[in-house]
N, C-alpha and C positions, 0 to 999 in steps of 0.2 A: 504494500500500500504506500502509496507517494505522502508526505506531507503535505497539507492542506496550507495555502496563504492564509493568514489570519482578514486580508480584507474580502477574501473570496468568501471567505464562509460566513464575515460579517452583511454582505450582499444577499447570501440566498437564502439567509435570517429575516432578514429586512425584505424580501417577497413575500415570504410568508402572510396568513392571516394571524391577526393579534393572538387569539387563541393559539393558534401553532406555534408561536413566540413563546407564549405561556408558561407550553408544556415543554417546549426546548431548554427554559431559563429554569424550570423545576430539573428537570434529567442533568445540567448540568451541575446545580444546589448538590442533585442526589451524586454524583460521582464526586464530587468536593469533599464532599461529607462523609462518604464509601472512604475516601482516598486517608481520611483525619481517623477515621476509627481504626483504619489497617497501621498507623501509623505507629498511635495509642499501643494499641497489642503487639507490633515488635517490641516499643519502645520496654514496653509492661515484662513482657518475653524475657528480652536482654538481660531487665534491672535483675528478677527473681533466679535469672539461671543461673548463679554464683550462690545464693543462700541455698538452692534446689542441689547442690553437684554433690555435696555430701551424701545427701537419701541417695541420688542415681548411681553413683560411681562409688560402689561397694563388693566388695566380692561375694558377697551370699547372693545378691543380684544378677552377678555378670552372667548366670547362667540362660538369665531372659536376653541381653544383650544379641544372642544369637538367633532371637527370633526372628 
């Protein structure tokens, strides 16, 4: 897929009817918003996998390791 000019895409926004504007400017909210929560959960991820590596990385455990 080629990159899209940002005034290209601004054009065939702006043909649009209001309503299809609308729902364009919510779908983009919603990927913003997708994009802040995945961000949250690595960020979240990252912080806890340091206090987590003791439980994980034990040898009574490592037996699951090979599942």
């Amino acid at each position: 897929m080629t990159a899209t000019r940002p005034q290209a895409l601004v054009d065939k926004i702006s043909a649009l009817p209001a309503e299809r504007v609308a729902e364009i400017e919510d779908f983009v909210d919603f990927i913003g918003e997708r994009a802040r929560e995945q961000s949250l959960l690595r960020a979240a991820a990252n912080t806890s996998a340091p206090a987590f590596a003791a439980v994980w990385e034990n040898p009574e455990d490592a037996v699951y390791d090979a599942l």
